[in-house]
C-alpha positions in Angstrom: -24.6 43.3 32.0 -26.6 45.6 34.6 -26.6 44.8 38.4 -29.7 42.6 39.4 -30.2 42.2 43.0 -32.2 39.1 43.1 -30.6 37.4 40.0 -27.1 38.2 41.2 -24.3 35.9 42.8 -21.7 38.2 44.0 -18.0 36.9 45.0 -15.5 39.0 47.0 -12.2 38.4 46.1 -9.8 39.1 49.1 -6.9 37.6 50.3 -4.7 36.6 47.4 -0.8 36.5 47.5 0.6 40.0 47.6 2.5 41.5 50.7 -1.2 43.3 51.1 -3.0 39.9 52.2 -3.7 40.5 55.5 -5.3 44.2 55.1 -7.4 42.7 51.8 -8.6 39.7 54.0 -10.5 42.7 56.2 -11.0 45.0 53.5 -12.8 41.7 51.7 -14.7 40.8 55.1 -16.2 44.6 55.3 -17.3 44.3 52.4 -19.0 40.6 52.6 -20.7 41.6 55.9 -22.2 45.0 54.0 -23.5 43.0 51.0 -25.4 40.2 53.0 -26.6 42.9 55.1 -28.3 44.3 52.1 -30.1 40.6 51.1 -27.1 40.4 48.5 -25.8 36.7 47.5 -22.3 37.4 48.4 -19.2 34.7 49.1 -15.6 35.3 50.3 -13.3 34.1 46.8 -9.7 33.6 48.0 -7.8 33.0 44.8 -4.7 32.2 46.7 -6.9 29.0 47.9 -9.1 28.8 45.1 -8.7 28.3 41.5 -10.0 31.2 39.3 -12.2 29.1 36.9 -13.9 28.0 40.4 -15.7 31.5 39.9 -17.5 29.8 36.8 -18.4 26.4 38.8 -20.1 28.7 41.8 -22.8 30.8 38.9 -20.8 33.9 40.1 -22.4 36.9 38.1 -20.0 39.9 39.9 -17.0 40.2 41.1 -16.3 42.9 43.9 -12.5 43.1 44.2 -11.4 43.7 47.8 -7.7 42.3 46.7 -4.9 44.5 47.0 -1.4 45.2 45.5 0.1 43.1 42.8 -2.1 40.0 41.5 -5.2 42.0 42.5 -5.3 46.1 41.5 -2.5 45.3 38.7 -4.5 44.9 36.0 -4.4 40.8 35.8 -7.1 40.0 38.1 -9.6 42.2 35.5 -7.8 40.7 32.7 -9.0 37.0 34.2 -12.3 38.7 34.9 -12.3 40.0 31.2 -12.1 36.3 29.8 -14.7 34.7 32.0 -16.9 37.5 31.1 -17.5 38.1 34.8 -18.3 42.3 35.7 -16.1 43.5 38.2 -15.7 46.6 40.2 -13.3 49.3 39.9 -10.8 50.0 37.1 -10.5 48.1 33.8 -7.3 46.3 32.7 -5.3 49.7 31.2 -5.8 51.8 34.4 -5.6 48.9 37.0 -1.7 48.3 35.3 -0.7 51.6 35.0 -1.9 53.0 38.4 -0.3 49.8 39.7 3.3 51.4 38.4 3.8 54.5 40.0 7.1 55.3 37.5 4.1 54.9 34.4 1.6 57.1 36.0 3.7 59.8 37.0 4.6 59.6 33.0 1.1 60.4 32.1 0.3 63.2 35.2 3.2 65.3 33.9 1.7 64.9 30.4 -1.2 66.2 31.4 0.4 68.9 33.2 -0.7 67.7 37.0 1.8 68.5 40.1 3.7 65.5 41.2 7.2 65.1 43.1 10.4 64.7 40.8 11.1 61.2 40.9 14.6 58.8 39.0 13.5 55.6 37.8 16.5 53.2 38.6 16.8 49.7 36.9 18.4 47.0 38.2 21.7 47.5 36.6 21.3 51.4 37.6 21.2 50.5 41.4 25.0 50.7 41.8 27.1 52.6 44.6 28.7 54.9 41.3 25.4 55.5 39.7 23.6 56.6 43.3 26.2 59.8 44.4 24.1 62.0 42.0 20.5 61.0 43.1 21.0 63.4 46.4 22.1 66.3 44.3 18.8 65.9 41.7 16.2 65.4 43.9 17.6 67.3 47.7 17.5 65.6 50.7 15.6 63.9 52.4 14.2 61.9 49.6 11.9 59.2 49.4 12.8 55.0 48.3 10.3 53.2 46.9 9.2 49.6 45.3 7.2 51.2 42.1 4.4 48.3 41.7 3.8 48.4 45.8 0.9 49.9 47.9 0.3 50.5 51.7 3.8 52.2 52.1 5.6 48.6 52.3 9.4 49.2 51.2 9.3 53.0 51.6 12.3 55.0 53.2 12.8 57.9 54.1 16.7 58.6 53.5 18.0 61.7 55.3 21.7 61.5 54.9 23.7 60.4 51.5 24.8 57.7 53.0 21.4 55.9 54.1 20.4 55.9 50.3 22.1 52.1 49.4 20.3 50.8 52.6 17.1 52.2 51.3 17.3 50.8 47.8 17.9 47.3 49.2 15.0 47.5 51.5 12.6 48.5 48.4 14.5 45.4 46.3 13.1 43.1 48.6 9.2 43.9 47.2 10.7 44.8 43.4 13.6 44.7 41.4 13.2 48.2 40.4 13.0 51.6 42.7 11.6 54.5 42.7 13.5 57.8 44.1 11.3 60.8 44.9 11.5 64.0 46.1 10.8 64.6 49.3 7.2 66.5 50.0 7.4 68.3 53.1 3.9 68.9 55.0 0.8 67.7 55.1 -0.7 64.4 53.9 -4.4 64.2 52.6 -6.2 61.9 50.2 -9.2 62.4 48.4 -11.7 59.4 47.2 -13.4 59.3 44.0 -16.2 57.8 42.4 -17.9 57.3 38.8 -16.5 57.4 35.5 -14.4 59.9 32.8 -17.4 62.9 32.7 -19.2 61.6 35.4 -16.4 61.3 38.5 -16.5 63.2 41.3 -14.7 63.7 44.4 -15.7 62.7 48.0 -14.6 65.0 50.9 -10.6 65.0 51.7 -9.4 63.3 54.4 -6.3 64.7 56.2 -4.1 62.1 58.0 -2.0 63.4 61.2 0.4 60.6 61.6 2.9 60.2 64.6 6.3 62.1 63.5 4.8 61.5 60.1 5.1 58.1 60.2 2.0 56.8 58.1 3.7 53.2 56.9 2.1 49.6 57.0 1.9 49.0 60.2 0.3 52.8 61.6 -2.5 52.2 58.3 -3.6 49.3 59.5 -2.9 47.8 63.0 -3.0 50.9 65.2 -4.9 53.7 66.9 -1.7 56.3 66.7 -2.9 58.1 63.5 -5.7 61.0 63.3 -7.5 61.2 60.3 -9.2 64.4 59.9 -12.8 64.3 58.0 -14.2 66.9 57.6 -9.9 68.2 56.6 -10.1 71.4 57.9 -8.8 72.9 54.9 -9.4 76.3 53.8 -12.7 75.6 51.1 -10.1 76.9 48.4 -7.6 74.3 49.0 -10.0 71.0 49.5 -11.8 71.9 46.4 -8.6 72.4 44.1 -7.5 68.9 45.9 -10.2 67.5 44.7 -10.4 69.3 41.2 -6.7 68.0 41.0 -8.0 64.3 42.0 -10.6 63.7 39.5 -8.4 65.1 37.1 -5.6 62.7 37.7 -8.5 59.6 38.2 -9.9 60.6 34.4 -6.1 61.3 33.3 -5.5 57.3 33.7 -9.0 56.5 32.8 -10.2 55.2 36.2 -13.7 53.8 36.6 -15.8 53.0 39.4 -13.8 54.4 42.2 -10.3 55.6 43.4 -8.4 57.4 46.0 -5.6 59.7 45.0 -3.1 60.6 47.9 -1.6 63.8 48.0 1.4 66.0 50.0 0.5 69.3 50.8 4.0 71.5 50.4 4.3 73.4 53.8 6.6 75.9 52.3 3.9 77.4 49.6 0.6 75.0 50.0 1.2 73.6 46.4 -0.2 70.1 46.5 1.6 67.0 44.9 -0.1 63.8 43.9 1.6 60.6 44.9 -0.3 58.2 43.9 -3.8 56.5 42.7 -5.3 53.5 44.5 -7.9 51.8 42.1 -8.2 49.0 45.0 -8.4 51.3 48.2 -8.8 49.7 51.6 -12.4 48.7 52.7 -10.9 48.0 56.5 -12.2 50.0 59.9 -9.3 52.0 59.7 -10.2 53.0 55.6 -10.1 56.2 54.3 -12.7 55.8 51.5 -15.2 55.0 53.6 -14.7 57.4 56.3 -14.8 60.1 53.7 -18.3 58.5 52.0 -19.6 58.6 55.6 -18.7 62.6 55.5 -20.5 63.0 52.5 -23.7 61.3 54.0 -23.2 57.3 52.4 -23.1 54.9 54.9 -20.4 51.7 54.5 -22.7 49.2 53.1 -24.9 51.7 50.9 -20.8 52.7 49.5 -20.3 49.1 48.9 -23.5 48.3 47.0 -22.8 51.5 44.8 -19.5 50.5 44.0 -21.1 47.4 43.0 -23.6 48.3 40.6 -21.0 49.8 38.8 -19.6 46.8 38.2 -18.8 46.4 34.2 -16.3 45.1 31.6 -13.6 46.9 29.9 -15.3 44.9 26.5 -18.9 46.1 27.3 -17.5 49.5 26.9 -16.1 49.0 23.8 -19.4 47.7 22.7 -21.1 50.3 24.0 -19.2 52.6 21.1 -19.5 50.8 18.2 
């Protein structure tokens, strides 16, 4: 089903019940504000107020997805989507769920031979004083503590000294019962957006982020002034467009669609970069990085928002599409 302005009844699902509510609540609000502004039939769709089968009782034809974090970019919010038969925006089901789980999608980047930090997986029964001694000698310190299935740096730690490494853990318990241990990148952070599909991606122009003593978490993201984001990067031309030759790469490798935003560490030491992660639900907020990158490249907010939008599809039109 194509995008038809005038027969179309867009919602904007935002808010929802992850730790990421209160940044999806503005990214969603962006994003209603754009498509009005370009004579689109848009409504706010809270599903954390709002049953899901509502979406049929309103005629809703698309569904732009401003929800972040689990319940929203995991892969069951396009599942729902899939059985309504209501065309969404970004990823399909597969790619929502495995970019979702950062322990999976490292899996497939090192399969197909892309740079990322050296990670340990721990399972519940795994996170035990005994089992821990060894994670500092595997991965160096200071290392990184994680909640796999989280986004917007909530749970992260940055453990320094052997003996922060249990306080860490239970910090990243409290958003997941497993955790995620990874080497410890030291140097610059960037992220690089992309767009389209498989053949057809392409990257938008790196952003680098200057964060106070490094300190890009939750709070610096969203709710203050303290961090410098850098657009056009001032990288050398070299490294911005093997970041972004890496970025597409690792969007196609976990067969992301519509759009995406790979972060990256920049190694000091030699300049080899290291992917971290994909968002396949990036931030639409006034302190985004997707947009401020599209602006770069010449696409103003609400013209980004309407593209993203038209490529709205199901993961079964595509199979349809190849029979």
């Amino acid at each position: 089903m194509g995008f038809d302005k005038r027969k179309a009844r867009v919602a904007v699902l935002m808010g929802g019940h992850s730790a990421e509510r209160e940044v999806s609540l503005m990214s969603g609000n962006g994003v209603l504000q754009a498509l009005l502004s370009k004579g689109i039939d848009a409504v706010a769709f809270d599903p954390a107020q709002t049953p899901w089968l509502a979406l049929r009782e309103q005629g809703i034809t698309h569904a732009f997805i401003a929800l972040h974090g689990r319940h929203g970019e995991d892969g069951t919010v396009q599942g729902a989507l899939e059985l309504m038969g209501i065309p969404y925006t970004g990823s399909g089901v597969m790619a929502s769920a495995i970019a979702m789980d950062k322990h999976m999608t490292k899996r497939i980047w090192l399969a197909e031979g892309l740079s990322t930090p050296a990670s340990i997986w721990l399972t519940p029964a795994q996170q035990t004083p005994q089992a821990l001694t060894a994670i500092p000698q595997q991965l160096g310190l200071p290392l990184i503590v994680k909640p796999p299935h989280e986004g917007s740096s909530i749970g992260v730690s940055k453990v320094s000294h052997s003996d922060q490494l249990l306080a860490a853990i239970a910090v990243a318990k409290q958003s997941d019962p497993y955790v995620m241990c990874e080497a410890f990148i030291q140097g610059e952070e960037v992220t690089c957006p992309v767009l389209g599909e498989a053949d057809n991606a392409f990257a938008l122009p790196v952003v680098r982020i200057a964060a106070p003593d490094g300190a890009y978490d939750y709070q610096n993201k969203y709710f203050t002034d303290a961090v410098a984001y850098h657009c056009p990067s001032g990288l050398p031309k070299e490294e911005e467009q093997a970041i972004q030759a890496m970025s597409v790469a690792a969007y196609r490798a976990l067969g992301c669609r519509g759009w995406g935003r790979a972060d990256v560490m920049i190694r000091a030491s030699d300049r080899q970069p290291f992917l971290l992660e994909m968002n396949t639900s990036p931030g639409m907020t006034s302190h985004s990085l997707v947009p401020m990158s599209a602006k770069a490249a010449g696409m103003a907010y609400a013209d980004l928002c309407v593209r993203l939008l038209e490529d709205a599809r199901l993961d079964s039109t595509m199979g349809a599409s190849h029979a």
